[in-house]
N, C-alpha and C positions, 0 to 999 in steps of 0.2 A: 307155790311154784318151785320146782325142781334147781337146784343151784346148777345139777348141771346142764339142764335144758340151754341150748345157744340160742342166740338171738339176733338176724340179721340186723344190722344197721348202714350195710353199705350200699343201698341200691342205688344210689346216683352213680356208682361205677357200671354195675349191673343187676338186675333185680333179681330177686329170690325171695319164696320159689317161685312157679310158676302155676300157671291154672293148668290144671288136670288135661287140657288138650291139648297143648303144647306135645306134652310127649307121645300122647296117639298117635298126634299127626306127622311126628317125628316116626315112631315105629310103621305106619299107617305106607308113609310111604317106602320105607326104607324094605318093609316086606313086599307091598305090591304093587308099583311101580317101577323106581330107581330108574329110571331114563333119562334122557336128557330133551328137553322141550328143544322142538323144530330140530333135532338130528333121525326123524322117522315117521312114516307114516302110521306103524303100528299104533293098535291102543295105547299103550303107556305111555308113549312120547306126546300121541294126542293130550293124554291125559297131565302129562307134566304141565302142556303147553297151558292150559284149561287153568291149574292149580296157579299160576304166574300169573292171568290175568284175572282171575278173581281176587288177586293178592291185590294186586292192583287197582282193582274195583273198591276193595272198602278202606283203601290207603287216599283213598280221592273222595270218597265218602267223607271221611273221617275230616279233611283237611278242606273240601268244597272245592276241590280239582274238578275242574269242567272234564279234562280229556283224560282219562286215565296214561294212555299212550307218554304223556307229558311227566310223568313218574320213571325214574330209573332206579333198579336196584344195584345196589351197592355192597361193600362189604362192612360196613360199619358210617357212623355219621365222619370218623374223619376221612373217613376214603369220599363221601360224597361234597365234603367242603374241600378239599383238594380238587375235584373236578370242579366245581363251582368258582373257584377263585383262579385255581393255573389256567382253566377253561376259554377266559375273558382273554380279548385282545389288548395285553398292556403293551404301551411304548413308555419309552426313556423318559421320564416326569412324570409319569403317571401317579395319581396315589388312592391308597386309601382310607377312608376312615373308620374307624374301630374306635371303640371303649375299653379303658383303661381294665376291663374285667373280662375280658376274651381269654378261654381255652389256648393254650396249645397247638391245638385243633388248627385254630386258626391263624394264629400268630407264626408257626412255623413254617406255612407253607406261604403266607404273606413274606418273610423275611428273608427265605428261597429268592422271590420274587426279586426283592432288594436288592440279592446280590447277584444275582441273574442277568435282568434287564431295567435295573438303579430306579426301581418305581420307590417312593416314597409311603410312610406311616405316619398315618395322623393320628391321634390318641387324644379320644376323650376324658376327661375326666370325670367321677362320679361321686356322687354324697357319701356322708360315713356308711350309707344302708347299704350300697355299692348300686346304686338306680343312676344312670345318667338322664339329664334334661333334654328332652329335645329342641331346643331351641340352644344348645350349645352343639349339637346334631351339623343343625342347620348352617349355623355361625362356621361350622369346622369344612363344608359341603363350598368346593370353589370350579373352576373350569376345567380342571384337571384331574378332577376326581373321577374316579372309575368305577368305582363300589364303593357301597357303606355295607358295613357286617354287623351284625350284634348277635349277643346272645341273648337266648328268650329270658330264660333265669339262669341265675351263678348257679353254678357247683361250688361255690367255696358259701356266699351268703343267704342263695336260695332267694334274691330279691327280684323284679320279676319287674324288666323292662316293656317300659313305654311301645310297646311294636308297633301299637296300628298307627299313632299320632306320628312314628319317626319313617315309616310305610307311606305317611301321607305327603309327607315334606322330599324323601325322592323319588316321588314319582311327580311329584310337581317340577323336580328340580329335573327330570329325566336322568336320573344316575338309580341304576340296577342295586337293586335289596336284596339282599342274604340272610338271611335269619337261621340261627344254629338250636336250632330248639331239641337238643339232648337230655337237658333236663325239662321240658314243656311236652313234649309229645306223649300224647296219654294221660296226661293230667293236666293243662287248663286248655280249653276249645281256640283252636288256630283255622282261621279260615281266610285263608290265602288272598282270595277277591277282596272282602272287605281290607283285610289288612295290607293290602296293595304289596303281597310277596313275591318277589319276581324269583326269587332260588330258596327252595327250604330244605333243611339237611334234617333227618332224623337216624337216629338208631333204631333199630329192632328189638335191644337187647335191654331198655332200662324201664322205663316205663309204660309201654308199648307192649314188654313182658314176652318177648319171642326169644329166642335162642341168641347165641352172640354167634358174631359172623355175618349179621343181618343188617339190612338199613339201604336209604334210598333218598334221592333227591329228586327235590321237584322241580323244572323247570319252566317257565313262563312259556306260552307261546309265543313266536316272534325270537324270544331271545336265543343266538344260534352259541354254544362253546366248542372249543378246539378239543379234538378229542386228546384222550391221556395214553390209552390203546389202542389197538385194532384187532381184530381176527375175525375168523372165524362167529357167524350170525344162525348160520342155517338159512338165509335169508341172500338171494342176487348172488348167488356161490357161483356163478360165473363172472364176477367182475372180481378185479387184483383190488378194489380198493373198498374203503367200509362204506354201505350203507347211509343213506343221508337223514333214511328218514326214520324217526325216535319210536320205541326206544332201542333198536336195533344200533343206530349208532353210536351208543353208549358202552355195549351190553355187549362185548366179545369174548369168546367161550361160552364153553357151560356154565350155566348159574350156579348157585348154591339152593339147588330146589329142597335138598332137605332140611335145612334151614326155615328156607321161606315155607316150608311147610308149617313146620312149625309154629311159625312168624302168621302163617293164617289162621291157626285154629286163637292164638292170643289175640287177633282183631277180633274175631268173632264173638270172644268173650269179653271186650270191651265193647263191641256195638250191644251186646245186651247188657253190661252192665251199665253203661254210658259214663261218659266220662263225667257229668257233672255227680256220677256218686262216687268216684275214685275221689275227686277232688274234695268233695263234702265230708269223705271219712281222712283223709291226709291231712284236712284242715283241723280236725278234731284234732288231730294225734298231733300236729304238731304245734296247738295255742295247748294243750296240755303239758308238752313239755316244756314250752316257753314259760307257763303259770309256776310248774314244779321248779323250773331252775331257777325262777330269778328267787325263789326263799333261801340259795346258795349263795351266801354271803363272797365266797372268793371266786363263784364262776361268772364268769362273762361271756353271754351271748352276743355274736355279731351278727348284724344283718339286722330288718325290720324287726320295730317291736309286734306289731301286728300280722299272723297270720296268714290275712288275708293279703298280704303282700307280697309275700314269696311262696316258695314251695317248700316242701316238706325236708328242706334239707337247711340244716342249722349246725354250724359251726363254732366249738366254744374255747374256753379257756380256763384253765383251773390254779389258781393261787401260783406255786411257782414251777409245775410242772412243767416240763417237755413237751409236744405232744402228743410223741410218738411212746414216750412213759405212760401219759395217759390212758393212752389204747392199750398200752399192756396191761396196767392195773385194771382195766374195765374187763378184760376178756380173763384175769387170772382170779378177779374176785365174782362177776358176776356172767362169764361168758357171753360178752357181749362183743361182737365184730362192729367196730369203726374205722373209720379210716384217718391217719394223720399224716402232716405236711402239709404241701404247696398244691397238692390238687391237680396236677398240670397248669397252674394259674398262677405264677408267681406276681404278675401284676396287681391283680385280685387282692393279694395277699400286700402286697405295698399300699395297696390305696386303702385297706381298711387296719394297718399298721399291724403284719402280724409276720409280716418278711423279716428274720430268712428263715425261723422256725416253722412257719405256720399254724396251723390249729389241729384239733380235734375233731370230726364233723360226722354227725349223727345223720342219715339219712332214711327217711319212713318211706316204707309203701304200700301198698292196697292189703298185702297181708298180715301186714304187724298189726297189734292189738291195742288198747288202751291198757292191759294188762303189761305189755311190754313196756312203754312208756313210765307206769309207775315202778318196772325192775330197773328203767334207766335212772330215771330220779333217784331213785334212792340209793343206786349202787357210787352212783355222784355224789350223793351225801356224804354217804359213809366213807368214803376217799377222802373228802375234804374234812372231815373232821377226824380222823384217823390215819393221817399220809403217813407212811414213811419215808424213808428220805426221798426226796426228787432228782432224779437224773437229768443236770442241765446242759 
């Protein structure tokens, strides 16, 4: 293998590369369409409209969405947990609860809230693997609670929360479920009914394998949110006010149809390839690099020893490096793209004690190789038994 061959390792940010459709349907429309859905009755506005709901279609497929309509597109998953959470009717005590291992994503626009309209943050906490219990879920779940959020799997440990059992406890308790599944979407099977999901956030752009700029929330039936915008639908253009009914009253402006172009031809290539073999070859690649690192006497892996526990993104540490040293010697000895710090997840990084530094963190996806895998082990090796100085 080529030393200067690169080697993606950061797809929990965004994936790469992509499957050969993505760009067709990118140039596809960009040469013979380019309209914008419901501003015409000409073909190509037809046809944009047509491209939107078939996106639609195998986003509900995918997820076991009864209505597709109940899908809103988005510009990414934090644009869709921002509608999901500012969305909700808070008053003055209100709160929420969340795990000590929530994004950014979410924490940000929760702490907006805080200081907004003085709703409250409850914070679970979670085991060394970074998994919370559900039954500390539940214990945390009182009269005031407004939403419960979680994330499906870390981006910092790749461990891969309880949903359906914490999905079952509020909807018993009647308090609305959030599920942020940025690193789950595309890679392990989420099925919203069974798992009693009342708001599900995805991106387009990681696993899912579409273009970035993409992504969509699913919303419950029954459950109504405040909108965030208005305009312009194509849709009742004789009333001054938006649209009641979904997903129009979401979805003001033009879309990002070339995007979600995009974004369709990468469904299409996950409904055939299915997702239980994205996950069956991620699981490979990532108990292989779990096997190869732990015979590296000064690295430390966090998160599950197993697998089959998380996803394919694994976070480490190396004797007395930095970790943002580390990435540099992995990409100046073996061209390897990681990613270091805090993640957007400095909590994450408290609870599995790696704040304020944070770590390293290797993340696989559907096209990395096991060939890769052995250029990461080894280029890990070779660092740790031949460092030079470490930058602290």
């Amino acid at each position: 293998m080529s030393e200067k061959r690169e080697i993606y390792f950061d797809n929990a940010a965004t994936s790469f590369p992509k499957p050969d459709g993505v760009e067709a349907g990118l140039l596809h429309f960009h040469r013979h369409l380019g309209a914008s859905a419901g501003r015409g009755a000409y073909p190509r506005a037809v046809l944009t409209g047509r491209l939107l709901e078939d996106t639609r279609k195998l986003l509900a497929s995918l997820f076991n969405i009864r209505k597709p309509s109940q899908i809103i597109f988005t510009f990414n998953a934090s644009d869709a947990l921002n509608l999901a959470i500012k969305g909700l009717d808070w008053r003055l005590g209100d709160n929420a609860v969340v795990s000590v291992m929530e994004h950014n994503s979410i924490l940000r626009p929760l702490h907006a809230l805080k200081n907004r309209k003085g709703i409250k943050i409850v914070k679970v906490k979670a085991d060394a693997d970074g998994v919370v219990d559900p039954i500390e879920v539940a214990k945390a779940i009182d009269s005031h609670t407004r939403l419960v959020v979680l994330v499906h799997a870390s981006n910092v440990t790749g461990g891969i929360q309880p949903i359906a059992e914490v999905g079952d406890i509020c909807r018993r308790k009647g308090v609305p479920f959030l599920v942020d599944a940025a690193q789950s979407a595309g890679v392990l099977p989420i099925d919203v009914e069974a798992m009693k999901i009342d708001l599900l956030a995805v991106p387009g752009h990681k696993a899912l394998l579409g273009p970035l700029g993409t992504g969509a929330l699913y919303i419950r039936e029954g459950l109504d949110l405040e909108t965030l915008r208005e305009g312009g639908t194509g849709s009742q253009s004789e009333h001054e006010v938006q649209p009641d009914f979904l997903p129009d009253k979401y979805e003001p402006g033009s879309h990002n149809a070339l995007g979600i172009a995009g974004w369709k031809a990468s469904l299409e290539f996950l409904a055939k390839e299915t997702i239980a073999k994205v996950r069956a070859h991620e699981l490979r690649l990532t108990d292989q690099f779990i096997e190869g690192a732990s015979k590296i006497k000064t690295l430390k892996v966090y998160g599950p020893a197993s697998a089959a526990k998380r996803v394919a993104v694994v976070s480490v540490r190396l004797g007395e490096f930095a970790p943002l040293e580390l990435s540099h010697r992995l990409f100046e000895r073996g061209r390897l793209m990681t990613r270091s710090g805090l993640h957007c997840a400095p909590g994450a990084h408290q609870a599995i004690g790696t704040y304020p530094l944070g770590t390293t963190r290797f993340s696989f996806g559907y096209f990395n190789t096991p060939q890769d895998i052995d250029k990461a082990v080894s280029i890990l090796a070779s660092i740790a038994k031949n460092p030079s100085v470490a930058i602290r």
